[in-house]
PQR file of N, CA, C, O and H, with PARSE charges and radii, in Angstrom:
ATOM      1  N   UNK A   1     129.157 202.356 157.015 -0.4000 1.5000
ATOM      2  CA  UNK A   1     128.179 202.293 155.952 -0.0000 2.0000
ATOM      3  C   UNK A   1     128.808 201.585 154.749  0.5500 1.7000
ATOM      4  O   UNK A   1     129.865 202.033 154.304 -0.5500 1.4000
ATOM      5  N   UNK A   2     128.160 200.373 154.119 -0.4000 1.5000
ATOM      6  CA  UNK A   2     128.901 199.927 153.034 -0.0000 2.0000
ATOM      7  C   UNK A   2     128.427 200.940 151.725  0.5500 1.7000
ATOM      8  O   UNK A   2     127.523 201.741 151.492 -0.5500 1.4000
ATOM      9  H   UNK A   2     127.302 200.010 154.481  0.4000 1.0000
ATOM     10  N   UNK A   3     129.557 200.411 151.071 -0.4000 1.5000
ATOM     11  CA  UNK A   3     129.407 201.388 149.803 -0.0000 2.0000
ATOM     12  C   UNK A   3     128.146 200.933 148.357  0.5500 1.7000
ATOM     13  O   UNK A   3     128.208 199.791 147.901 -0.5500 1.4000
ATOM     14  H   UNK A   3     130.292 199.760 151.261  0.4000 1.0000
ATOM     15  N   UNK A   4     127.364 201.683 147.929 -0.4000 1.5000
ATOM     16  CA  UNK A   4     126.828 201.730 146.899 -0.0000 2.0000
ATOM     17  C   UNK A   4     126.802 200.766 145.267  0.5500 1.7000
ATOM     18  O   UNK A   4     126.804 201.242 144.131 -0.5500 1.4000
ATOM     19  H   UNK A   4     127.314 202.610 148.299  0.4000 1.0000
ATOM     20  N   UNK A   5     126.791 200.115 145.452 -0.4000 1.5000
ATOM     21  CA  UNK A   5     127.405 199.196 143.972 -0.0000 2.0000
ATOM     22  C   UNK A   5     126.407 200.079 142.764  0.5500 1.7000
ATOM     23  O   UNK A   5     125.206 200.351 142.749 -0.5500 1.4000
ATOM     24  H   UNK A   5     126.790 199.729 146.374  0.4000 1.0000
ATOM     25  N   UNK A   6     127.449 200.340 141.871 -0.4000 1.5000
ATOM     26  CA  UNK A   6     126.639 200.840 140.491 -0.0000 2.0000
ATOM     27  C   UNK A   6     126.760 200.011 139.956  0.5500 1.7000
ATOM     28  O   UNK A   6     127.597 199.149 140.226 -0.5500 1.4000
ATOM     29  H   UNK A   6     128.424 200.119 141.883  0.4000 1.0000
ATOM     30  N   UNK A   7     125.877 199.963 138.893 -0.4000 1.5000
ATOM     31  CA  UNK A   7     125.877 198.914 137.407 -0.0000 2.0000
ATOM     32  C   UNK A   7     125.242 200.043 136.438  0.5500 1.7000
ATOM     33  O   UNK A   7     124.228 200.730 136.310 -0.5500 1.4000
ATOM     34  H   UNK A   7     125.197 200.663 138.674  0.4000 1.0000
ATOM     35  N   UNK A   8     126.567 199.774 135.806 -0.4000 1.5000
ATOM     36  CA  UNK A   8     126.120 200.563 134.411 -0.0000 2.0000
ATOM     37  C   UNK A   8     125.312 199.761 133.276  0.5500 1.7000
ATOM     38  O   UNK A   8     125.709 198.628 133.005 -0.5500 1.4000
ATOM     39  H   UNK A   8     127.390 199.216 135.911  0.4000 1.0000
ATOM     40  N   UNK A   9     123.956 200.403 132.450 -0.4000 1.5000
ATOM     41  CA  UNK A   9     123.449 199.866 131.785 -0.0000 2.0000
ATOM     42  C   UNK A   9     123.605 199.865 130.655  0.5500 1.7000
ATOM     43  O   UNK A   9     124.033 200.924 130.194 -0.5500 1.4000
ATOM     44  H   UNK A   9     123.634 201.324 132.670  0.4000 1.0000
ATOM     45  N   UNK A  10     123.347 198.716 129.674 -0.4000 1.5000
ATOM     46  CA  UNK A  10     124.258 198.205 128.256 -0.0000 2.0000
ATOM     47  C   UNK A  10     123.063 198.889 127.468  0.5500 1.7000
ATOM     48  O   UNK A  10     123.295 199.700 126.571 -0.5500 1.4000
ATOM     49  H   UNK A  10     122.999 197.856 130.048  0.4000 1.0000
ATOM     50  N   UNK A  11     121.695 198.508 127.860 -0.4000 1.5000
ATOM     51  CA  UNK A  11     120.607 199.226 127.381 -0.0000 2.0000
ATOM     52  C   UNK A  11     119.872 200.645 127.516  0.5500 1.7000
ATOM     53  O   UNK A  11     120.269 201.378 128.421 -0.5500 1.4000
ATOM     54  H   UNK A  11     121.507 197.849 128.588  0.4000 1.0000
ATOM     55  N   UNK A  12     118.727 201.138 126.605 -0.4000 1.5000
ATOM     56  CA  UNK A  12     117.997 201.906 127.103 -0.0000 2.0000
ATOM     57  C   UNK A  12     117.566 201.834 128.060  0.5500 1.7000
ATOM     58  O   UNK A  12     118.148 200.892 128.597 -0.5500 1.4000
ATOM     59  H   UNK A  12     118.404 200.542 125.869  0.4000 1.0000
ATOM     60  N   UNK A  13     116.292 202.551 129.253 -0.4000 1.5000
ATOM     61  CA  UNK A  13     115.069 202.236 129.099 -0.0000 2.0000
ATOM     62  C   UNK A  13     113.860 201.956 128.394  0.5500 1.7000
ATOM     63  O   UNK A  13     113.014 201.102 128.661 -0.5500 1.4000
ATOM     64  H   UNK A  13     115.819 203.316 128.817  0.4000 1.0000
ATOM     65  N   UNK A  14     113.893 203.015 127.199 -0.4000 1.5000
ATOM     66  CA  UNK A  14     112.967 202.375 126.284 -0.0000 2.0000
ATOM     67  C   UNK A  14     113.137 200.757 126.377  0.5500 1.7000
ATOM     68  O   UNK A  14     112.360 200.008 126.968 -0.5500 1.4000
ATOM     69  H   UNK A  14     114.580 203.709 126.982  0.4000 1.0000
ATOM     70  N   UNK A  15     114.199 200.409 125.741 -0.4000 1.5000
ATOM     71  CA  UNK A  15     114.954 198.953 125.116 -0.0000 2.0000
ATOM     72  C   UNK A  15     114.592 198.434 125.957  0.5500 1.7000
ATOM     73  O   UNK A  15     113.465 198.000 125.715 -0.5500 1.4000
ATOM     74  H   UNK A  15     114.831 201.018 125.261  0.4000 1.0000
ATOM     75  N   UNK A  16     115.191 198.005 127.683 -0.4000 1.5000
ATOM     76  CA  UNK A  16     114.707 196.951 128.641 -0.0000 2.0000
ATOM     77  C   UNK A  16     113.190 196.988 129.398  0.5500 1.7000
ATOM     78  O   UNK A  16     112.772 196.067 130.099 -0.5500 1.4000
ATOM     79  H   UNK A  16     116.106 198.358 127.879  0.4000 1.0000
ATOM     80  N   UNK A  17     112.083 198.865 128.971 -0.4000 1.5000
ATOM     81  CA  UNK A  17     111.077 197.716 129.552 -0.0000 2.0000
ATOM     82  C   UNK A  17     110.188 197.443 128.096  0.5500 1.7000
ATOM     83  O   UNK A  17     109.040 196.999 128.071 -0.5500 1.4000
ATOM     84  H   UNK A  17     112.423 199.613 128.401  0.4000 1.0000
ATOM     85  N   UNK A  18     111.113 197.870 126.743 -0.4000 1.5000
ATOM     86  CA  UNK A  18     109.944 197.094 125.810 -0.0000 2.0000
ATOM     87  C   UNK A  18     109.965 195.689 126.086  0.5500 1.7000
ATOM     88  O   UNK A  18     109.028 194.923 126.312 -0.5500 1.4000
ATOM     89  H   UNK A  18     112.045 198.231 126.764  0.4000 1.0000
ATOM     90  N   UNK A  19     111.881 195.371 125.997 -0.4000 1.5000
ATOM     91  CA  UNK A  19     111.460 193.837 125.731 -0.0000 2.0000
ATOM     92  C   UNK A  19     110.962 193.182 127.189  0.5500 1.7000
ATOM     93  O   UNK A  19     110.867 191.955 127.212 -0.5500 1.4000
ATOM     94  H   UNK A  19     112.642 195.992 125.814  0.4000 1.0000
ATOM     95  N   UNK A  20     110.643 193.917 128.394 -0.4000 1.5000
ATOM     96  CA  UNK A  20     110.215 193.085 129.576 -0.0000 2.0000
ATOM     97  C   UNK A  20     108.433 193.093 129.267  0.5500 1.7000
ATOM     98  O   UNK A  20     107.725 192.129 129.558 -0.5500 1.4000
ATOM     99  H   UNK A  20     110.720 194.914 128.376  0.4000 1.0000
ATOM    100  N   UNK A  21     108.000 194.135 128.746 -0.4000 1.5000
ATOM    101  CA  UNK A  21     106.749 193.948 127.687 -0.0000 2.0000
ATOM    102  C   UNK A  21     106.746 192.882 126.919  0.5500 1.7000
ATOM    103  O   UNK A  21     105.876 192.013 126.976 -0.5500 1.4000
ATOM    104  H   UNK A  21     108.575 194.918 128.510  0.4000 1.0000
ATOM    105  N   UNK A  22     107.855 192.874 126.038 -0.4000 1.5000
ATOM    106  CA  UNK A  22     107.222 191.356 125.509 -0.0000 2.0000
ATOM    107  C   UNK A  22     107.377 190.121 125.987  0.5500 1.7000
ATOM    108  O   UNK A  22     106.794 189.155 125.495 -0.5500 1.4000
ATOM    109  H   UNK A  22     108.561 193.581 125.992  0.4000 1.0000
ATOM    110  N   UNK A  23     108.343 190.032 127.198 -0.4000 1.5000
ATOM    111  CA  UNK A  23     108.275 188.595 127.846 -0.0000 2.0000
ATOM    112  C   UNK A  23     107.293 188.532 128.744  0.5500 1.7000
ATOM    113  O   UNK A  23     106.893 187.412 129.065 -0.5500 1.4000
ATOM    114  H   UNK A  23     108.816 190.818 127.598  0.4000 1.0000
ATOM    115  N   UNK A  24     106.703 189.699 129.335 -0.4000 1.5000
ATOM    116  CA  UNK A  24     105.496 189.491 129.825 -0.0000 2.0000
ATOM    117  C   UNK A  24     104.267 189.009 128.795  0.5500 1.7000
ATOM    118  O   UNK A  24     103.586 188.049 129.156 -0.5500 1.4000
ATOM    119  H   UNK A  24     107.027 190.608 129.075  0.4000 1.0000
ATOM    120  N   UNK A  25     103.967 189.676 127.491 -0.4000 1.5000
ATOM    121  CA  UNK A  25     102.885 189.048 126.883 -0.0000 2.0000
ATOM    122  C   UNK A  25     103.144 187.406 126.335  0.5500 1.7000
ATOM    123  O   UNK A  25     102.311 186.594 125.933 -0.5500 1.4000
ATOM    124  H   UNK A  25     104.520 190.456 127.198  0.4000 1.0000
ATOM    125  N   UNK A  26     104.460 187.288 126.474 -0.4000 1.5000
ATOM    126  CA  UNK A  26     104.977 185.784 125.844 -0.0000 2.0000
ATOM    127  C   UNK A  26     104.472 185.167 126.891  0.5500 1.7000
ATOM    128  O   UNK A  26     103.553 184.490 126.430 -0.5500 1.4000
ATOM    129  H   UNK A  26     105.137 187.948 126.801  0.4000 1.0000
ATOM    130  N   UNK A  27     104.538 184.969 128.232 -0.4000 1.5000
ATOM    131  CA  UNK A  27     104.314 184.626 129.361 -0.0000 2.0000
ATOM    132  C   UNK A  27     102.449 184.202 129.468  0.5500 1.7000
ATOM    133  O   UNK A  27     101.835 183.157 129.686 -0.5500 1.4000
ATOM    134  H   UNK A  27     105.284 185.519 128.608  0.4000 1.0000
ATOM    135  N   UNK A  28     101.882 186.215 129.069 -0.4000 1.5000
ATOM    136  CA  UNK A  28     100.375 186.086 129.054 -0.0000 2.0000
ATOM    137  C   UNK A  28     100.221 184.899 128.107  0.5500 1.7000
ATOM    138  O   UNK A  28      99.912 183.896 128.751 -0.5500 1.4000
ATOM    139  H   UNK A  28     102.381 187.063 128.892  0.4000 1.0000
ATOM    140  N   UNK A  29     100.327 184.681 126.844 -0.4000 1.5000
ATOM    141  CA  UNK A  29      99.847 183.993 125.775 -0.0000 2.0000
ATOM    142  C   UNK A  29     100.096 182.517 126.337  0.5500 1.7000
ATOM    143  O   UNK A  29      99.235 181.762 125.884 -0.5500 1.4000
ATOM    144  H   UNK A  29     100.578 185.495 126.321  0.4000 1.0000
ATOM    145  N   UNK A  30     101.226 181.704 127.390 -0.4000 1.5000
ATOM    146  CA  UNK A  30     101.099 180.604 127.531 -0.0000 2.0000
ATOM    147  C   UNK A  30      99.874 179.966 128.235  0.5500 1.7000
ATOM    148  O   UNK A  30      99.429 178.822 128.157 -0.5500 1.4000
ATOM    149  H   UNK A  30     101.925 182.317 127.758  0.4000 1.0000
ATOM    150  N   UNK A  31      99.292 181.487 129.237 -0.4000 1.5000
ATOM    151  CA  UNK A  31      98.338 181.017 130.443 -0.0000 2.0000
ATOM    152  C   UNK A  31      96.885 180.753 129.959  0.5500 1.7000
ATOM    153  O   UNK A  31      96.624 181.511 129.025 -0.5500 1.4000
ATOM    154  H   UNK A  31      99.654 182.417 129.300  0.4000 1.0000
ATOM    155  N   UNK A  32      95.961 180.019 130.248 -0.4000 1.5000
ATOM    156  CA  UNK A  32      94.238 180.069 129.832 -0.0000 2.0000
ATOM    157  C   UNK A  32      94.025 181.654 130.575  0.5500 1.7000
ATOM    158  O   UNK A  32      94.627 182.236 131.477 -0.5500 1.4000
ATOM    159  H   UNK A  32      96.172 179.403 131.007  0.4000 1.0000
ATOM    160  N   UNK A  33      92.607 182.084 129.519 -0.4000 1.5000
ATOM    161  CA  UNK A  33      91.848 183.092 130.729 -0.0000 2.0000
ATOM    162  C   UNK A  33      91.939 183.285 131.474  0.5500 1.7000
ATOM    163  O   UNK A  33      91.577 182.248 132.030 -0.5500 1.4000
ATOM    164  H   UNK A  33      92.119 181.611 128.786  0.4000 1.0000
ATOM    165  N   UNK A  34      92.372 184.380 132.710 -0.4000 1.5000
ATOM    166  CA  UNK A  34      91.705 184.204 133.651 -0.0000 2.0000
ATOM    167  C   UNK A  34      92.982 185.849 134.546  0.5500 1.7000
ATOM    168  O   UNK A  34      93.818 186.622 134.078 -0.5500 1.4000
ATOM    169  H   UNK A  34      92.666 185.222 132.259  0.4000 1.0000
ATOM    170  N   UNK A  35      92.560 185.679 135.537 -0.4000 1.5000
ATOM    171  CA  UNK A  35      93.235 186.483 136.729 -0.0000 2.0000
ATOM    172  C   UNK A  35      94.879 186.746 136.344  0.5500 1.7000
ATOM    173  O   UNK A  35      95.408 187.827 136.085 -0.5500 1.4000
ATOM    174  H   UNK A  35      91.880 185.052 135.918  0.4000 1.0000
ATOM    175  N   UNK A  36      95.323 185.786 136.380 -0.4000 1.5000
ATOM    176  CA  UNK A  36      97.271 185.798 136.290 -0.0000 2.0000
ATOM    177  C   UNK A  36      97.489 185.993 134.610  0.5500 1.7000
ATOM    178  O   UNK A  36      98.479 186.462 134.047 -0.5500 1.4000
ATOM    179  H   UNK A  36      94.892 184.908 136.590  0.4000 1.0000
ATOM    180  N   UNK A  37      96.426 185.553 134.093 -0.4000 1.5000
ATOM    181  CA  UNK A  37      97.124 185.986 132.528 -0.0000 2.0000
ATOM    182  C   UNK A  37      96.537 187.672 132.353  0.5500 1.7000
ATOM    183  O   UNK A  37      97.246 188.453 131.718 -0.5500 1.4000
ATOM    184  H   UNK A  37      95.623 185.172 134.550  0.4000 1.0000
ATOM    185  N   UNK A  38      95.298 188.128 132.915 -0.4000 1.5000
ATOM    186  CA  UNK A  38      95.050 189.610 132.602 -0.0000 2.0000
ATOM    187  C   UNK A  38      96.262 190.562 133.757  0.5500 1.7000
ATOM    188  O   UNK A  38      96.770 191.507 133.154 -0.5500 1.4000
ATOM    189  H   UNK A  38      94.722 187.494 133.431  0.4000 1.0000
ATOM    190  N   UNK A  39      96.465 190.504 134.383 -0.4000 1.5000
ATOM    191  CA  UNK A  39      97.629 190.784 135.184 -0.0000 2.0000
ATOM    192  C   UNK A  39      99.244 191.290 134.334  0.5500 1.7000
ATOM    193  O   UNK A  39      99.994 192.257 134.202 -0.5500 1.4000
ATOM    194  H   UNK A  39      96.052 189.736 134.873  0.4000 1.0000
ATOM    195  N   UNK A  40      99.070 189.793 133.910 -0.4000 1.5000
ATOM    196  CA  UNK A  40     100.677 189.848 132.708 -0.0000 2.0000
ATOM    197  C   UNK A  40     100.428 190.990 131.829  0.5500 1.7000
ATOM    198  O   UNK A  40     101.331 191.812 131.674 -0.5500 1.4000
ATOM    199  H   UNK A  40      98.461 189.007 134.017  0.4000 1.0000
ATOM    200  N   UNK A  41      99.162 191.152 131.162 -0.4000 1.5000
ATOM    201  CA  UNK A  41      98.714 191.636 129.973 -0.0000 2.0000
ATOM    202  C   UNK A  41      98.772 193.019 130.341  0.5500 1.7000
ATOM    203  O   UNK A  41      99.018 193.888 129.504 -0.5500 1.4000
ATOM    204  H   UNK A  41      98.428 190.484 131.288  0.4000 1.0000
ATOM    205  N   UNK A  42      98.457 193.386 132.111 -0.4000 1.5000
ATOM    206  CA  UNK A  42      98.319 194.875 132.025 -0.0000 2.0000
ATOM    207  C   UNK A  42      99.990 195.171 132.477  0.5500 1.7000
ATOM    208  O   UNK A  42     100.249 196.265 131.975 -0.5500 1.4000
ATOM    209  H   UNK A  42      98.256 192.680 132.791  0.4000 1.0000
ATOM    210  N   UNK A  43     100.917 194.783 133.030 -0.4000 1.5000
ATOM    211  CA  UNK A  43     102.052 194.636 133.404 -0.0000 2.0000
ATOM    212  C   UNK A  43     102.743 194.919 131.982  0.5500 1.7000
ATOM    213  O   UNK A  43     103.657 195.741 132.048 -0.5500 1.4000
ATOM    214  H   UNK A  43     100.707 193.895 133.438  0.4000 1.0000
ATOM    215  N   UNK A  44     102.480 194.400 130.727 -0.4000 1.5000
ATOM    216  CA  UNK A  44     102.879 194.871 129.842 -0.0000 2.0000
ATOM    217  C   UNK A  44     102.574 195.726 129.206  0.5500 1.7000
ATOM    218  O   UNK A  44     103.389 196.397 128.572 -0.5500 1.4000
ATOM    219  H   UNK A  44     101.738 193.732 130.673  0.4000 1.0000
ATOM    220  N   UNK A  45     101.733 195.863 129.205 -0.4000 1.5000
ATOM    221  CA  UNK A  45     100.694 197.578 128.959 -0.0000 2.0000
ATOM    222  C   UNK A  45     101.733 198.602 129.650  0.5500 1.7000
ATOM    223  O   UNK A  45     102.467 199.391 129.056 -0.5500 1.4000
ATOM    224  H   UNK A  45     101.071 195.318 129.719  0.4000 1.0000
ATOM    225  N   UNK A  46     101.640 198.437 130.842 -0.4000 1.5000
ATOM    226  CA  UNK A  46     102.407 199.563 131.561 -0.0000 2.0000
ATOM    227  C   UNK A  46     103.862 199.685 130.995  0.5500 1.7000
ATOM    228  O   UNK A  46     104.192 200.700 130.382 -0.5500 1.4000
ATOM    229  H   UNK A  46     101.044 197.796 131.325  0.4000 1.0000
ATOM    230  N   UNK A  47     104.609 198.793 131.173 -0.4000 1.5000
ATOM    231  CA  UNK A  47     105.674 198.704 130.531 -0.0000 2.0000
ATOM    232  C   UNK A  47     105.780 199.345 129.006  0.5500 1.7000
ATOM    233  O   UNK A  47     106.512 200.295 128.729 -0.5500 1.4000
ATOM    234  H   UNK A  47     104.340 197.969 131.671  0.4000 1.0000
ATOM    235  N   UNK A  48     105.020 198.738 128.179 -0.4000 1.5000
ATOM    236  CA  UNK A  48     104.882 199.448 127.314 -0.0000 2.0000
ATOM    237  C   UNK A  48     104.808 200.746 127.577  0.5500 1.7000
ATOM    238  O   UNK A  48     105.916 201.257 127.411 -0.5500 1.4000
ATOM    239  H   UNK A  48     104.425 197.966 128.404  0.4000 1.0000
ATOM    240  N   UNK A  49     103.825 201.678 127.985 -0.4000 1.5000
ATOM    241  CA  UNK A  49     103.338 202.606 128.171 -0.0000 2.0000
ATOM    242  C   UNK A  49     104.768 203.697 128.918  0.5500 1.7000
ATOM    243  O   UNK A  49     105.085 204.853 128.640 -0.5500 1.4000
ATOM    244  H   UNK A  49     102.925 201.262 128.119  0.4000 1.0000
ATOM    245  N   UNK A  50     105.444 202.584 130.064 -0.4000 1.5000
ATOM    246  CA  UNK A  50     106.443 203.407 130.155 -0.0000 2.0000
ATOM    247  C   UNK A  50     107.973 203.698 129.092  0.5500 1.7000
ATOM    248  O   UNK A  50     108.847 204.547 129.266 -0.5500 1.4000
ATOM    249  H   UNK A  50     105.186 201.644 130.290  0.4000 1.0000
ATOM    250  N   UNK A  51     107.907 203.080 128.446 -0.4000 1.5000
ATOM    251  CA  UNK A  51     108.883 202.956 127.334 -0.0000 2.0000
ATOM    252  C   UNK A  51     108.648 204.131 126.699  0.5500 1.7000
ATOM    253  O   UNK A  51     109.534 204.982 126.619 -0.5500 1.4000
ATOM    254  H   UNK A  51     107.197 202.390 128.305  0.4000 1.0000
ATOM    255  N   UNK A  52     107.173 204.341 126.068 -0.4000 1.5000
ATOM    256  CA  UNK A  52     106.466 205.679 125.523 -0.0000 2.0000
ATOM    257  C   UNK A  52     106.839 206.993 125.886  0.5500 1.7000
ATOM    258  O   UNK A  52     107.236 207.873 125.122 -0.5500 1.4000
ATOM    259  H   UNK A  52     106.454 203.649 126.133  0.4000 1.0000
ATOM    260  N   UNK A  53     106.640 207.080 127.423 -0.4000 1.5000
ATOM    261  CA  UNK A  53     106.729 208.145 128.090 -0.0000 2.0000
ATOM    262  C   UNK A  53     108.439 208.982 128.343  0.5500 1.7000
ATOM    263  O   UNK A  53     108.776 210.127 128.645 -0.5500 1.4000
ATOM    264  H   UNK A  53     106.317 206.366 128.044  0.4000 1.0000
ATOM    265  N   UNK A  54     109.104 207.846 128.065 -0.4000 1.5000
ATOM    266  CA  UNK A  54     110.405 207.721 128.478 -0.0000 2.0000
ATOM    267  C   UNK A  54     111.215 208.448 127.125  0.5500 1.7000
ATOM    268  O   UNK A  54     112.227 209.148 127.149 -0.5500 1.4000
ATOM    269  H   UNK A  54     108.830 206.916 127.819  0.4000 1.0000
ATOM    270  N   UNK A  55     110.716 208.186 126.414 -0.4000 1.5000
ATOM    271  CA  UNK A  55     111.334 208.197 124.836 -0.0000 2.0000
ATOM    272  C   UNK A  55     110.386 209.322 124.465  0.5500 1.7000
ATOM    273  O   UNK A  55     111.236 210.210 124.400 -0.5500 1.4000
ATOM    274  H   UNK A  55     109.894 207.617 126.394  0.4000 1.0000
ATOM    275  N   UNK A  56     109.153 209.982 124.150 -0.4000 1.5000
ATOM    276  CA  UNK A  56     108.851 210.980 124.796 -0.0000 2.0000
ATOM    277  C   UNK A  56     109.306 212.102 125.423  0.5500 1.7000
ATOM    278  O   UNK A  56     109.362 213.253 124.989 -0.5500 1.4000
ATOM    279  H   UNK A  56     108.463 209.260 124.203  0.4000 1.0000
ATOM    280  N   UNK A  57     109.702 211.561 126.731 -0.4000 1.5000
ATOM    281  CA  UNK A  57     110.487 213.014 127.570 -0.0000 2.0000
ATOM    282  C   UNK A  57     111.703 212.796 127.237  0.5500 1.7000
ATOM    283  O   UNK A  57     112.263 213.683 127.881 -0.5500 1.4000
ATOM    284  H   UNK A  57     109.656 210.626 127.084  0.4000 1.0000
ATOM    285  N   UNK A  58     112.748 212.087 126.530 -0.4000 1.5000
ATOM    286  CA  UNK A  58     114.043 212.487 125.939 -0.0000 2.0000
ATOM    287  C   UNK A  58     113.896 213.110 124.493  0.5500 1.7000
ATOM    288  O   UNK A  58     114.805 213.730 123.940 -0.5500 1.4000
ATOM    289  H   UNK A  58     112.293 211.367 126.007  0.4000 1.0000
ATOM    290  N   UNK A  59     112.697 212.885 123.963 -0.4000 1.5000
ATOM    291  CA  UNK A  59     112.790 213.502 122.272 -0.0000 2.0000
ATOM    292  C   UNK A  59     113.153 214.866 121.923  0.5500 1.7000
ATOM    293  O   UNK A  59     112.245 215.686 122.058 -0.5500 1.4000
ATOM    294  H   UNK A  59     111.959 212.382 124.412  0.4000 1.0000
ATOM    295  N   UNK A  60     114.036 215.205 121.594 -0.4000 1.5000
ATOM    296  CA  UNK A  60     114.703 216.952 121.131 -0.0000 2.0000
ATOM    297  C   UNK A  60     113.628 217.905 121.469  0.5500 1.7000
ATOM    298  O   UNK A  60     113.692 218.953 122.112 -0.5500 1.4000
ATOM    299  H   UNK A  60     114.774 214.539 121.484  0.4000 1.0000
ATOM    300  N   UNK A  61     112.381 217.180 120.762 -0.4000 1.5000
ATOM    301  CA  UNK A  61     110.949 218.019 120.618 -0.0000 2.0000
ATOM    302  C   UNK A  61     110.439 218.572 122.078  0.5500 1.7000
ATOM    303  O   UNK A  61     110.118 219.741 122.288 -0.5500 1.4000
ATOM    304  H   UNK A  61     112.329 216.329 120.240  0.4000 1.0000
ATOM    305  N   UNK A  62     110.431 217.997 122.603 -0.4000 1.5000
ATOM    306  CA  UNK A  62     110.321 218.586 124.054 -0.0000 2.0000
ATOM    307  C   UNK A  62     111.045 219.453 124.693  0.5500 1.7000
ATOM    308  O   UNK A  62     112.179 219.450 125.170 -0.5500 1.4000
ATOM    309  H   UNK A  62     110.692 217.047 122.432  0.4000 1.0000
ATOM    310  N   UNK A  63     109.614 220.698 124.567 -0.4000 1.5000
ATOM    311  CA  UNK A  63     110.164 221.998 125.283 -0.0000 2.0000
ATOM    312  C   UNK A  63     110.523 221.993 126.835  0.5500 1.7000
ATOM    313  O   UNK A  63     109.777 221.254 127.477 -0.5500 1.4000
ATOM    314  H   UNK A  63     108.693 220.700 124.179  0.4000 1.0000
ATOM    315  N   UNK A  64     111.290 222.511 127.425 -0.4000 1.5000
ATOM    316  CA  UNK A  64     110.923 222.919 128.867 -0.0000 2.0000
ATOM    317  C   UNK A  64     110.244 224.329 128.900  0.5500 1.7000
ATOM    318  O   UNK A  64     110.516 225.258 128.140 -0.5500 1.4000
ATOM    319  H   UNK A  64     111.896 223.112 126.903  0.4000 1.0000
ATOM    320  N   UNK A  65     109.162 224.339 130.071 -0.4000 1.5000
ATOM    321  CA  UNK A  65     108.204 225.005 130.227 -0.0000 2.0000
ATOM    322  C   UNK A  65     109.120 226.884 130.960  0.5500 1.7000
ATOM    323  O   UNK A  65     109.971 226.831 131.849 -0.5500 1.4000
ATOM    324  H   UNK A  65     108.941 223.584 130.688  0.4000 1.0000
ATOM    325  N   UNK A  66     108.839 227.731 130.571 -0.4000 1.5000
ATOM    326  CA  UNK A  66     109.753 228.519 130.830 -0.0000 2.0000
ATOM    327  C   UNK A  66     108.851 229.969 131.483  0.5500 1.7000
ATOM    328  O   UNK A  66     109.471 230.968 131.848 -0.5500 1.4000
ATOM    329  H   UNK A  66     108.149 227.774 129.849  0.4000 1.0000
TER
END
């Protein structure tokens, strides 16, 4: 069995999928209307959205349920 390669990360998650959020909307904004640019747009949504969630469930404020 070969072995496992780690890579340690320099960033958050928050940090790498905001900014993959914004190279996705940089991306949306080059395309006209249509199919492949609403795609980008929700791809960054999510991204966004997971950045939220992420930063969120690490905040102090968050209880565990007991």
């Amino acid at each position: 069995m070969t072995e496992r390669r780690r890579v340690k990360q320099t960033y958050s998650l928050e940090e790498r999928l905001a900014e993959l959020a914004t190279r996705y909307k940089e991306q949306a904004s080059a395309l006209p209307a249509g199919a492949e640019r609403e795609a980008l747009l929700r791809k960054a949504r999510l991204a966004n959205t997971g950045a939220h969630i992420s930063d969120w469930l690490s905040s102090p404020g968050l209880q565990s349920p007991n």
